[in-house]
C-alpha positions as CSV (number, residue, x, y, z in Angstrom):
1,X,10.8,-8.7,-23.8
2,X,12.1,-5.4,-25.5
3,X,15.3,-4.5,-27.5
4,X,16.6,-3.9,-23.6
5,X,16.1,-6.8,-21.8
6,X,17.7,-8.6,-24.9
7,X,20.4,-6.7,-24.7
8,X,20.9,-7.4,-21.3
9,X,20.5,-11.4,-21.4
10,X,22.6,-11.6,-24.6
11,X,25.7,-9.8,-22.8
12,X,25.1,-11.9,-19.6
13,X,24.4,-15.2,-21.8
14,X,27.6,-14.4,-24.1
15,X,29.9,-13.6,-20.8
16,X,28.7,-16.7,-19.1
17,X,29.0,-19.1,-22.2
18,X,32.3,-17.9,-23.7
19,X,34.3,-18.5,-19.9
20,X,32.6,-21.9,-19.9
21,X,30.0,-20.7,-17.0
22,X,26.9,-21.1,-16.0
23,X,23.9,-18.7,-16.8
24,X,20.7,-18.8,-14.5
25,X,17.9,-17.5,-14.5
26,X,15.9,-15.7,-12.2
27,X,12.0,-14.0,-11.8
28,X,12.3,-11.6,-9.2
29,X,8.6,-11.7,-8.3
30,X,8.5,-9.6,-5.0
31,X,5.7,-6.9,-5.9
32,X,2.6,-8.6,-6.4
33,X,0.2,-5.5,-6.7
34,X,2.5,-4.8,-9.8
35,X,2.9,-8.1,-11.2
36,X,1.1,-8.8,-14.8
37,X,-0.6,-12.5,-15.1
38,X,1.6,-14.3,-17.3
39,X,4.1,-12.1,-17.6
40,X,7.0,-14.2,-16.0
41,X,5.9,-17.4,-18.6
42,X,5.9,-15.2,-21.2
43,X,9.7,-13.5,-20.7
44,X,10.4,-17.6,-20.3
45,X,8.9,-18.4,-23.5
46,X,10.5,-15.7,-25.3
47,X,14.3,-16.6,-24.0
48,X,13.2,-20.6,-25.2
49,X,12.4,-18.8,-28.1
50,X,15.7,-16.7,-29.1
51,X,17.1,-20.0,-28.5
52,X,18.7,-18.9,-25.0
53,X,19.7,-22.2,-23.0
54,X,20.0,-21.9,-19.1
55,X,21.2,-24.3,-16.8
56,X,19.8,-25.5,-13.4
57,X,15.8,-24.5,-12.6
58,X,13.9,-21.4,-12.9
59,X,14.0,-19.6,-9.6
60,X,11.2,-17.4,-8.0
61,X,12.2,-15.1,-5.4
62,X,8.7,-14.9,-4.4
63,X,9.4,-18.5,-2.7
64,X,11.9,-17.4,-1.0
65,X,10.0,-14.9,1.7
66,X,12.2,-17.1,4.6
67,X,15.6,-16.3,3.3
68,X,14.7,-12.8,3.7
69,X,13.4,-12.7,7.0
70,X,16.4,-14.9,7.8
71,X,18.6,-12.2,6.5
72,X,16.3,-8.5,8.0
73,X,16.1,-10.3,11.2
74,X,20.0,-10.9,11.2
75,X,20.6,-6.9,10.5
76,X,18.5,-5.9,13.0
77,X,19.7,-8.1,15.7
78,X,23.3,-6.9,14.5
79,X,22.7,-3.4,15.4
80,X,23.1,-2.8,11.5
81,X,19.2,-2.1,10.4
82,X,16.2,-0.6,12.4
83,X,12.7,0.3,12.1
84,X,11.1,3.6,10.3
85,X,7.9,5.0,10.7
86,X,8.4,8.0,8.0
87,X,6.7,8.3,4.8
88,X,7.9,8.6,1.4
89,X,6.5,12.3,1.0
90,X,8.1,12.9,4.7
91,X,11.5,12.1,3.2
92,X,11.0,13.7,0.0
93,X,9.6,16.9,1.8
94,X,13.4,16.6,3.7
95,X,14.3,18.2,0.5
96,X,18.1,15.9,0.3
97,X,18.9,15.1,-3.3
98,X,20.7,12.1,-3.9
99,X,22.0,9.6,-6.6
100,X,18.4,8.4,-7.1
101,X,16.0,10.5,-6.0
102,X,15.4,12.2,-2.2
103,X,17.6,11.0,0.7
104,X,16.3,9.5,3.8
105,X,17.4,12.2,6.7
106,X,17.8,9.9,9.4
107,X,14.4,11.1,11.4
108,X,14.6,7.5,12.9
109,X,17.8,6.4,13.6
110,X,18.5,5.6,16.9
111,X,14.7,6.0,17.4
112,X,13.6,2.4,19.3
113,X,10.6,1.8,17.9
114,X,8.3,-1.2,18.5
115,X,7.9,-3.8,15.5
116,X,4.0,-3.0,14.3
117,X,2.2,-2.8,11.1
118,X,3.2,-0.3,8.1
119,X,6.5,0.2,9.3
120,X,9.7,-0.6,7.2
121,X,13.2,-1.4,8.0
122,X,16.5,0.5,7.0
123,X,19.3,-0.5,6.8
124,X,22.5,1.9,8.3
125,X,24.9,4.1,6.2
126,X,26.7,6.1,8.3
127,X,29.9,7.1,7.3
128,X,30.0,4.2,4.8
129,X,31.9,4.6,1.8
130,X,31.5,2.0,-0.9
131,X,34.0,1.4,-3.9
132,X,34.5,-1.5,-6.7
133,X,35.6,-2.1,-9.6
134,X,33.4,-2.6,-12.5
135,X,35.0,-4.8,-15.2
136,X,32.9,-2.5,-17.8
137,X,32.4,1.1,-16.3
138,X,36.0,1.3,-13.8
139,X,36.2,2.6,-10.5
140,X,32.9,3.1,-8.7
141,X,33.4,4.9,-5.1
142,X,30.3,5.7,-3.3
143,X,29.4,7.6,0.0
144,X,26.4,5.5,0.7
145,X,25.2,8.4,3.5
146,X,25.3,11.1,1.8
147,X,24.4,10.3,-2.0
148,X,21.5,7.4,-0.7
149,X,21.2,7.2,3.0
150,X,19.9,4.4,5.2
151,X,18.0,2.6,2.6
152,X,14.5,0.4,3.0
153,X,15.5,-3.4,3.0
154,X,11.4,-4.3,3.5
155,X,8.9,-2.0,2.9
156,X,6.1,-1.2,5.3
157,X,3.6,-3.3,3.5
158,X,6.4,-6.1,4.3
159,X,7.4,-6.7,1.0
160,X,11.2,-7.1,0.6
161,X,13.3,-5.0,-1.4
162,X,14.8,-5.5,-4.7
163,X,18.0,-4.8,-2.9
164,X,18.4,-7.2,0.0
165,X,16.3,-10.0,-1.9
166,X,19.3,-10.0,-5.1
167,X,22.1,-10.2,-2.5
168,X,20.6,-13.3,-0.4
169,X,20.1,-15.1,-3.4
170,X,23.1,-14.2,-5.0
171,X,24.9,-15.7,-2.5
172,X,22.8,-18.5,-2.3
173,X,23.1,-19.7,-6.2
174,X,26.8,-19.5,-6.0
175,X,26.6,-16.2,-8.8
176,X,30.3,-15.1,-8.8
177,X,29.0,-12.8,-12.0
178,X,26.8,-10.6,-12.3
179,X,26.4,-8.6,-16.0
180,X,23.6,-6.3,-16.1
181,X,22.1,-3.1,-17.4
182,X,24.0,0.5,-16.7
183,X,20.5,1.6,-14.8
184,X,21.6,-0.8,-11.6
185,X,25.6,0.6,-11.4
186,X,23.8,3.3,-8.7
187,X,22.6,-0.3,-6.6
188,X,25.6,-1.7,-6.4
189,X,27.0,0.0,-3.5
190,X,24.2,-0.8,-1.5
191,X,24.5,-4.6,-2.7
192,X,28.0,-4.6,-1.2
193,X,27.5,-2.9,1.7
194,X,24.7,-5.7,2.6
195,X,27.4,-8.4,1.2
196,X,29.9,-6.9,3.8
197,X,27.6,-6.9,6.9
198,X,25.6,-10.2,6.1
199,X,29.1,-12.0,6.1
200,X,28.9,-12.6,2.0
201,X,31.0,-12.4,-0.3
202,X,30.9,-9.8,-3.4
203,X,30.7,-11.4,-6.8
204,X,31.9,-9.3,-9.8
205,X,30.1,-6.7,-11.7
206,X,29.8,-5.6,-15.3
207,X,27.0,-3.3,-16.5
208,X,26.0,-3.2,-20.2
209,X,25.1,0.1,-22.3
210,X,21.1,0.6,-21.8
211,X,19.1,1.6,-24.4
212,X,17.4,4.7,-25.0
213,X,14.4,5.7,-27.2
214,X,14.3,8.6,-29.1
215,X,14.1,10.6,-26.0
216,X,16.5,9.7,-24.1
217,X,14.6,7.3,-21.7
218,X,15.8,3.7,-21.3
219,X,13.2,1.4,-22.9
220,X,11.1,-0.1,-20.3
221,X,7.5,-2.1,-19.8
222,X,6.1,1.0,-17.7
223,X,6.6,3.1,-20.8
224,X,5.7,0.7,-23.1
225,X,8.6,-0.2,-25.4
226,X,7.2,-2.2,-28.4
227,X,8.8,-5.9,-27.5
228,X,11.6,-8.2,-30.0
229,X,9.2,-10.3,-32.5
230,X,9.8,-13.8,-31.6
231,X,8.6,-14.4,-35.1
232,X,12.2,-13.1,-36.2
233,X,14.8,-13.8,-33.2
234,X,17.5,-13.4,-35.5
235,X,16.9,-10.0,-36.8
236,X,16.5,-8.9,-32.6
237,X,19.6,-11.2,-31.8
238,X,21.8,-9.6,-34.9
239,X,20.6,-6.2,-33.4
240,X,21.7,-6.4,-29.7
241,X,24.8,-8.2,-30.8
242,X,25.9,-5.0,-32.9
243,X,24.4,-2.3,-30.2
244,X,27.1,-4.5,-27.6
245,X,29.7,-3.6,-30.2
246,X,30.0,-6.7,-31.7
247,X,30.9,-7.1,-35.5
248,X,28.4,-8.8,-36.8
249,X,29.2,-12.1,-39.5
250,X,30.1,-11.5,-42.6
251,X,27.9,-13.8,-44.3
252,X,23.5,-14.2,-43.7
253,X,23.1,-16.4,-41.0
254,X,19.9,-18.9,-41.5
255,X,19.6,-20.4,-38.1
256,X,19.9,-19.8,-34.1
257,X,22.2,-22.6,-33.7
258,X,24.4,-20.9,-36.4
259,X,24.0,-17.4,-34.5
260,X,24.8,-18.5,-31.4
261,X,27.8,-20.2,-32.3
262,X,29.3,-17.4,-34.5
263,X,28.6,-14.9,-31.6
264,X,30.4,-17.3,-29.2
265,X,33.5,-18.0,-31.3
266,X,33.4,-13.7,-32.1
267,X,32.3,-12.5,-28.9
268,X,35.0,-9.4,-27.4
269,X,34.0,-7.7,-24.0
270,X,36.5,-5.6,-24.4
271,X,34.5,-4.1,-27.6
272,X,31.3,-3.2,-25.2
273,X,30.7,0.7,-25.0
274,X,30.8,2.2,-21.9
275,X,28.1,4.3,-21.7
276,X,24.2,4.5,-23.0
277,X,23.5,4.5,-26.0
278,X,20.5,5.5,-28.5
279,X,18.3,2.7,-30.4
């Protein structure tokens, strides 16, 4: 777990905690060919370690495959998702920018295609326009068509996508928060929009400042950012309390316990900056 991810659970732990919530947590598992061994015990470990308590079980999304299908099989019945044939260097070679990276033309929309191996499953846009209100960043207003197009819910390999999989099981834990990094504001229309034609409702969003290394790149595993040294929690905990904006206590603090109290009693959303920021 790097400076980051900290940051992120902190914010989420400290939002949750000080309006007397709950805070899950969650391994979204659904890429095996990616997964590291170990690596979801040892983000676990290192929360028990930093003294973060959450409530209920850990959940897996990677047990929840039938939920999923459940919910694809739903869109496409609906009329609302359909089946694509079209490679990722076919739509890049469409040449449509977007929000995050190249946007699916619509080659097979309205296309009636036959359900076969290495095909995927997108989910409409047209002429949708998403907004929201983000209790961190404002107004968010989308045109889902234009700035993402119809957008892969399960991939041709049949692995679901990040996007469908967190609304599902958002709605099925009951999350009516969700407080998260500045990298997944672009996702949130697209959560929505699924929300809004699976019949579920929208919780409410907040997205933290990421952080950046030295140039300019939000810290990440895949670039390997050095992790927090569980050997000295509260140095990395005193750290992403003051990069959330956060004054941080007047006198040395010896102990988690006496951390996470201060940081409870002190915590102020309202002094969270807005935007990225550098380590």
């Amino acid at each position: 777990m790097h400076l980051g991810s900290l940051v992120a659970a902190l914010g989420s732990y400290l939002e949750a905690r000080s309006r007397n919530g709950r805070w899950l947590v969650r391994v979204e598992d659904l890429d095996p060919p990616r997964e590291v061994p170990g690596a979801a015990d040892q983000i676990l470990s290192a929360l028990d370690a930093f003294g973060f308590e959450w409530d209920g079980s850990v959940q897996f999304q990677s047990r929840r495959q039938a939920a999923y299908d459940e919910a694809i099989e739903t869109l496409l019945s609906g009329g609302f998702a359909y089946l694509c044939e079209c490679s990722r260097k076919e739509v890049a070679r469409a040449g449509i920018p977007g929000a995050e990276g190249p946007v699916y033309p619509g080659t097979c929309r309205g296309t009636a295609l036959k359900k076969r191996q290495r095909r995927s499953v997108r989910v409409l846009t047209q002429g949708c326009r998403i907004g929201f209100t983000d209790r961190l960043q404002g107004k968010i207003v989308q045109a889902l068509e234009q700035h993402i197009g119809d957008f892969v819910i399960c991939r041709a390999d049949g692995l679901t996508a990040y996007q469908l999989a967190v609304v599902v099981d958002d709605a099925w834990q009951g999350i009516t928060d969700v407080v998260r990094g500045l990298d997944l504001l672009q996702s949130t229309p697209r959560q929505i929009h699924l929300q809004r034609l699976l019949g579920l409702q929208s919780p409410r969003y907040a997205h933290l400042p990421l952080v950046l290394d030295n140039a300019g790149r939000k810290l990440s595993k895949q670039d390997r950012a050095a992790p927090v040294r569980q050997e000295d929690p509260l140095r990395a905990l005193l750290t992403a309390y003051r990069f959330l904006g956060q004054t941080a206590p007047p006198e040395p603090i010896g102990t988690l316990r006496e951390f996470w109290q201060w940081s409870l009693e002190h915590w102020d959303p309202s002094r969270i900056p807005r935007h990225t920021t550098s380590d």
